[in-house]
ZALOSE-877414 format. One line per field, with one value per atom (N, C-alpha, C, O): z, x, y; residue in three letters; atom name. Coordinates in Angstrom, 1 decimal. Each point is the difference from the previous one (the first is absolute). Example, Ala and Ser with C-alpha at 12.3 -4.5 7.8 and 13.67 -1.06 7.14 Angstrom:
c3: [7.8,0.0,0.0,0.7,-1.4,0.0,0.8,0.1];
c1: [13.2,-0.9,0.9,1.0,-1.4,0.9,-0.8,0.5];
c2: [-5.7,1.2,1.2,0.0,1.1,1.1,1.1,1.1];
residu: [ala,ala,ala,ala,ser,ser,ser,ser];
atome: [N,CA,C,O,N,CA,C,O];
***
This chain:
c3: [0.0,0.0,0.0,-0.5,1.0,0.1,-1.5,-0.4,-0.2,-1.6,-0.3,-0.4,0.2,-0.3,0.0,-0.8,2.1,0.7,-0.7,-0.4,0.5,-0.5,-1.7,-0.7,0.4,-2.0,-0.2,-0.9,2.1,-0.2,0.3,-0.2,1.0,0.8,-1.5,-0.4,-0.1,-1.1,-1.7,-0.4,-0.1,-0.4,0.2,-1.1,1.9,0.7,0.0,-0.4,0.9,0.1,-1.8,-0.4,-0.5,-1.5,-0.5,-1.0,1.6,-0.4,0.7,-0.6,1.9,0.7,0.0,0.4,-1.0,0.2,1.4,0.6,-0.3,1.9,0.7,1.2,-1.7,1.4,1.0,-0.5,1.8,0.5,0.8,0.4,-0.2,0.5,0.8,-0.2,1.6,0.8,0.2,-0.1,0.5,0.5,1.5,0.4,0.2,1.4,0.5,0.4,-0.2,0.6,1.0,0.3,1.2,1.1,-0.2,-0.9,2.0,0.7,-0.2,-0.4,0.9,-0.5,-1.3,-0.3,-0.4,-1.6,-0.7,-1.2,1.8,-0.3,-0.6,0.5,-2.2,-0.6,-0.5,-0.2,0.0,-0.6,-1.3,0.1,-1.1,-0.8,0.7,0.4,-0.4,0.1,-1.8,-0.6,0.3,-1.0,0.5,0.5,-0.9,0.5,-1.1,-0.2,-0.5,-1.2,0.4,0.8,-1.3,-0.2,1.2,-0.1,1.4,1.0,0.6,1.2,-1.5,0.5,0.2,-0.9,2.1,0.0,-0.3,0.1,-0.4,-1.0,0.4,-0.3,1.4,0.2,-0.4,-0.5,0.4,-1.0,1.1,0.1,0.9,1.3,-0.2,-0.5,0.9,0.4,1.5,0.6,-0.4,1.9,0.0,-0.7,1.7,-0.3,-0.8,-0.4,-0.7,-1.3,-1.2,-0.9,1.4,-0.9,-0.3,0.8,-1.9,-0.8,0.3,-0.1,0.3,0.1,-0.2,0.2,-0.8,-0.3,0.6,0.7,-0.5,0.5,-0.4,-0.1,-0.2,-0.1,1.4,0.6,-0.4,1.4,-1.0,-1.1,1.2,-0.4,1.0,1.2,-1.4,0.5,0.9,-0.5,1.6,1.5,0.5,0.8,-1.5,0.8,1.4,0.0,1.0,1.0,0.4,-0.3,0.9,0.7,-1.1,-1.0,0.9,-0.3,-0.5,0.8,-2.5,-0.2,-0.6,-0.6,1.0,0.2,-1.7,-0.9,0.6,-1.7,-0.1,0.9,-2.0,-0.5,-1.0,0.1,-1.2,-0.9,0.0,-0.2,0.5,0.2,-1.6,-0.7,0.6,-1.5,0.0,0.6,-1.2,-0.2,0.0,0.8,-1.8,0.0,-0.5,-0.4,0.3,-0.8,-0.8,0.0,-1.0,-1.2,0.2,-0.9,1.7,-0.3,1.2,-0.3,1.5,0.8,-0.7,0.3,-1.1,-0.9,-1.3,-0.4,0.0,-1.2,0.9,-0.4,1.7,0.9,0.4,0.7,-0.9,0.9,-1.5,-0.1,-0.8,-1.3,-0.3,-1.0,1.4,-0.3,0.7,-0.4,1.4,0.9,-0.2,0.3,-0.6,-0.4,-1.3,-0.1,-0.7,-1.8,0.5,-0.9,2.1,0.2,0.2,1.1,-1.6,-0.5,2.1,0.4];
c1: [0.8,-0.8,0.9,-0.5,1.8,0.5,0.6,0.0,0.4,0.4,-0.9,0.2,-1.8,-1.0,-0.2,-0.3,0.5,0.2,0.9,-0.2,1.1,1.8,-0.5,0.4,-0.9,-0.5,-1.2,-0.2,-0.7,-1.1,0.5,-0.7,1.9,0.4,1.1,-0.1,0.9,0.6,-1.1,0.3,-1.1,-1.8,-0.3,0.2,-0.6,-0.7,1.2,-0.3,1.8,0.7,0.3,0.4,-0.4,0.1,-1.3,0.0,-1.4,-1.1,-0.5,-0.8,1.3,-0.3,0.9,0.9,-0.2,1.0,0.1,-0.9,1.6,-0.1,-0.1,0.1,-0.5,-0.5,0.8,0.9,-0.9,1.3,-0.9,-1.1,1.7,-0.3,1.2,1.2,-2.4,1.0,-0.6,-1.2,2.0,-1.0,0.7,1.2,-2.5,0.3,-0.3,-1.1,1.7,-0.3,-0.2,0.1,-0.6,-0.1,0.1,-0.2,0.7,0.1,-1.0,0.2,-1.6,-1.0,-0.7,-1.1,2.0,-0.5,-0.5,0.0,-0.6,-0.6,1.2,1.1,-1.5,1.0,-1.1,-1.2,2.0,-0.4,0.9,1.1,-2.1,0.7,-0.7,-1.2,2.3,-0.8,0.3,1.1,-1.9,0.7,-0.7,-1.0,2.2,-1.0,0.6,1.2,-2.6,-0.1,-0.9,-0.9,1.1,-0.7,-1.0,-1.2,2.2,-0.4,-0.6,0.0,-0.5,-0.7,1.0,0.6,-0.8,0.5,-1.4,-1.2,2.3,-1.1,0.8,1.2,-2.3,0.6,-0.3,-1.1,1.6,-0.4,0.8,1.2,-2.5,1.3,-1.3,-1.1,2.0,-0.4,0.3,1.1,-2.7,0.2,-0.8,-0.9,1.3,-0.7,0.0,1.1,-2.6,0.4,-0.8,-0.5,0.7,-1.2,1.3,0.8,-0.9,0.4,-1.3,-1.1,1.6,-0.8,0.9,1.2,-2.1,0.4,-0.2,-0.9,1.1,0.0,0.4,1.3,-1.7,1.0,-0.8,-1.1,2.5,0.1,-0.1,0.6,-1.1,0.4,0.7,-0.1,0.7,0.9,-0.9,-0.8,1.0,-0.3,-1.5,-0.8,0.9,-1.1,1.0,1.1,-1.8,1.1,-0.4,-1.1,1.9,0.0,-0.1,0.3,-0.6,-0.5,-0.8,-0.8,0.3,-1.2,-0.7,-1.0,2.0,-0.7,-0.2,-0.1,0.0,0.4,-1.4,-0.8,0.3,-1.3,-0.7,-1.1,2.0,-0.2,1.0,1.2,-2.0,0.5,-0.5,-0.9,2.5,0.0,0.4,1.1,-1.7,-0.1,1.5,0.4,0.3,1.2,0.9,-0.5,2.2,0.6,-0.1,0.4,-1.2,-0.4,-1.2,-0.1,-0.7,-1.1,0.6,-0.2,0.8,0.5,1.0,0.2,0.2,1.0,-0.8,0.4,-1.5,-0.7,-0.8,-0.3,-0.2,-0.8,1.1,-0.3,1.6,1.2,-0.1,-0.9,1.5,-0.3,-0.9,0.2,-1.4,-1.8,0.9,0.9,-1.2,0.4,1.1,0.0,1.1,1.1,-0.3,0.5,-1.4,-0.2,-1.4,-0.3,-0.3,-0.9,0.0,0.5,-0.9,0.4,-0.8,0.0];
c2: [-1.2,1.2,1.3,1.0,-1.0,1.0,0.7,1.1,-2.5,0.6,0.3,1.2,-1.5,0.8,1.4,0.9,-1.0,1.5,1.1,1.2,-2.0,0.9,0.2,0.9,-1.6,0.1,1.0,0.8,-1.1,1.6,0.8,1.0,-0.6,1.2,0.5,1.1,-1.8,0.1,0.8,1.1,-1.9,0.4,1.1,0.7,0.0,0.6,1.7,1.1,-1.4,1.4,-0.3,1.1,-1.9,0.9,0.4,0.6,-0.9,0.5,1.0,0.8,-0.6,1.4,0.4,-0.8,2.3,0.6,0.7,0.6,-0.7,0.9,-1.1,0.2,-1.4,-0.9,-0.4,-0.7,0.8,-1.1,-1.2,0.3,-1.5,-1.1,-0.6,0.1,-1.0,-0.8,-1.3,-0.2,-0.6,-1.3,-0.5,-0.3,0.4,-0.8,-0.8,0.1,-1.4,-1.4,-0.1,1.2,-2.2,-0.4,-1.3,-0.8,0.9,-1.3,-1.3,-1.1,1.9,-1.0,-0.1,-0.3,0.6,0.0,0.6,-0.2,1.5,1.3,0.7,0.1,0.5,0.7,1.0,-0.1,1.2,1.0,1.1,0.4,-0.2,1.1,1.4,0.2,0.7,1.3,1.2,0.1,0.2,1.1,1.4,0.3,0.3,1.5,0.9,0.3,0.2,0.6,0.9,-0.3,1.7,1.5,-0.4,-0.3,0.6,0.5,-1.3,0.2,-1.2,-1.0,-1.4,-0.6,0.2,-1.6,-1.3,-0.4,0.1,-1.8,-1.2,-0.3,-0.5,-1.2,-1.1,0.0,-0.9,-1.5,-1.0,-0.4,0.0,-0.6,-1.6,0.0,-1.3,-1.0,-0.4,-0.1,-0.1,-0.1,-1.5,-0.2,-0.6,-1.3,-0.4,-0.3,0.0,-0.5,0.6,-0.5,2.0,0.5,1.4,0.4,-0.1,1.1,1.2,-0.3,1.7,1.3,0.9,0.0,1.0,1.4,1.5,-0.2,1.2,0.9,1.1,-0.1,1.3,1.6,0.9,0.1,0.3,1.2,1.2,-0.2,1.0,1.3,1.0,-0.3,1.3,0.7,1.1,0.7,-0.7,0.5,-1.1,0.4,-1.6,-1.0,-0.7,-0.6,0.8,-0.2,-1.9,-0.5,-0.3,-1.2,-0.9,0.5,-1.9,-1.0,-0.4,-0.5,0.5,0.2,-1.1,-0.1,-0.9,-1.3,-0.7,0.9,-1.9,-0.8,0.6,-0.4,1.2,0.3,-1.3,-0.5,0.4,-1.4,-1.2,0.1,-1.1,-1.7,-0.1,0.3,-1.1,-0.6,-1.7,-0.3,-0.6,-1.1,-0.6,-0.8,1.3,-0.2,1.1,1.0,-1.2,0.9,0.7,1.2,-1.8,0.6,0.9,0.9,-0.9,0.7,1.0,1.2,-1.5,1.1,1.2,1.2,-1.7,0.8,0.8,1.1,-2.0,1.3,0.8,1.1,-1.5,1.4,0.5,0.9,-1.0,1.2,0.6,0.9,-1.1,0.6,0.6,0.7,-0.6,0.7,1.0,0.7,-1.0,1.3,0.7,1.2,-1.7,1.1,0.9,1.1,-1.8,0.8,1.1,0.8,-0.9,1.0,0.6,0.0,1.4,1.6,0.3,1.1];
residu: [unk,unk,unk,unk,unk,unk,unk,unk,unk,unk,unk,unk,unk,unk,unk,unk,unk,unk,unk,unk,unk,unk,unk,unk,unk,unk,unk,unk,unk,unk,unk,unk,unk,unk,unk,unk,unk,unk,unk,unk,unk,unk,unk,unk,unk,unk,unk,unk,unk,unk,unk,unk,unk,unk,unk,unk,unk,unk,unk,unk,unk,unk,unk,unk,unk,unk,unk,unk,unk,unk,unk,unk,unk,unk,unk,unk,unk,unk,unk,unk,unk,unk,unk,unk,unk,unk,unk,unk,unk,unk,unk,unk,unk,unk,unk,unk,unk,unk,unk,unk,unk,unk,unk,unk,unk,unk,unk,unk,unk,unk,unk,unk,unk,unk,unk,unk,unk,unk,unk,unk,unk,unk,unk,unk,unk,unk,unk,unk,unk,unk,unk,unk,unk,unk,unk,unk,unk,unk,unk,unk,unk,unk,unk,unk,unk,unk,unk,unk,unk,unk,unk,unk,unk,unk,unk,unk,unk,unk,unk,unk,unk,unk,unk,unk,unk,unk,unk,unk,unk,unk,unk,unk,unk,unk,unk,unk,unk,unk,unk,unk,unk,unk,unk,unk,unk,unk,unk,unk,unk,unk,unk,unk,unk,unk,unk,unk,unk,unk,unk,unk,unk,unk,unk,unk,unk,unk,unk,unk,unk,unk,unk,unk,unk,unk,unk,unk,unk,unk,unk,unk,unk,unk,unk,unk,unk,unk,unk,unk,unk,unk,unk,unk,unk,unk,unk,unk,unk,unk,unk,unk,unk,unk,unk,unk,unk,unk,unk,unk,unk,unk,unk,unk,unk,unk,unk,unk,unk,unk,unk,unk,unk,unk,unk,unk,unk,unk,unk,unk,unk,unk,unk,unk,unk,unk,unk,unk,unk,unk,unk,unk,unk,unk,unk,unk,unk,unk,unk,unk,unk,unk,unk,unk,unk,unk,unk,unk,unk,unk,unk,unk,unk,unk,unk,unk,unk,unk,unk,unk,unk,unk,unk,unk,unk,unk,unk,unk,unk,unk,unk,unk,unk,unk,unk,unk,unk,unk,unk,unk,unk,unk,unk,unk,unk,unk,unk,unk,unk,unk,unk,unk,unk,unk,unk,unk,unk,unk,unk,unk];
atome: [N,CA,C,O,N,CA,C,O,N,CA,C,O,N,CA,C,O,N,CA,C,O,N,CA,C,O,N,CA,C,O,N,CA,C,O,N,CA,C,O,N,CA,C,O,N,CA,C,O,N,CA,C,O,N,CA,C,O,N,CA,C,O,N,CA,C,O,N,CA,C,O,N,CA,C,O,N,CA,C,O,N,CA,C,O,N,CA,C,O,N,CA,C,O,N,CA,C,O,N,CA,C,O,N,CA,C,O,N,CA,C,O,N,CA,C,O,N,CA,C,O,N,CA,C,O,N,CA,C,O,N,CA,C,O,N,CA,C,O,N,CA,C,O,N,CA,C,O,N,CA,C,O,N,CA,C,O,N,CA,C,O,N,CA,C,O,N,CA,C,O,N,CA,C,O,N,CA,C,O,N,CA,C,O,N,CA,C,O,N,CA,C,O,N,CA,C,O,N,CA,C,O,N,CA,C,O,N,CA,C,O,N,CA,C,O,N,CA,C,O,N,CA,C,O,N,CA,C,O,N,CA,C,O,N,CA,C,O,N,CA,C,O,N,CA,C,O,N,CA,C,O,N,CA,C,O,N,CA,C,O,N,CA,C,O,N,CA,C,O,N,CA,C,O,N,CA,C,O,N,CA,C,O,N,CA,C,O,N,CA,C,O,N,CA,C,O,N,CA,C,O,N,CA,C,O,N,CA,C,O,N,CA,C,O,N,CA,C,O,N,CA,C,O,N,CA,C,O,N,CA,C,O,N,CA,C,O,N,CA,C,O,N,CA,C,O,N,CA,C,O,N,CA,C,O,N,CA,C,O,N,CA,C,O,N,CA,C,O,N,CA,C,O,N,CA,C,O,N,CA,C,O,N,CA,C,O,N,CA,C,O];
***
């Protein structure tokens, strides 16, 4: 999963210009990408065994919790994509 990870985060900074991305692992198997593009962070994290998505926008304060659960990689990855191409 992590090469996955390392290949959309790779994807993603030649299709978003400005984008930067990181990925964070645990312990218990929980990984995450973060990207943070024009002002907003976008997460694409696997917790347990479910893939979800999320954007923070800039001065939303705390934890705002996986908004969309996606089936698997692939579909957690085209809703991180909706949401990054959204004006």
């Amino acid at each position: 999963m992590i090469a996955d990870l390392e290949k959309l985060s790779i994807d993603i900074k030649a299709e978003f210009t400005g984008a930067t991305t990181d990925i964070e692992s645990y312990a218990n198997g929980s990984m995450m990408l973060n990207v943070r593009f024009k002002k907003k962070l976008f997460i694409l994290g696997f917790v347990g065994n479910r893939w979800g998505v999320d954007m923070v926008r800039e001065g939303e304060i705390g934890d705002t919790g996986i908004r969309i659960l996606a089936a698997d990689f692939a579909a957690g990855t085209a809703d991180l994509l909706r949401l990054m191409r959204a004006p």
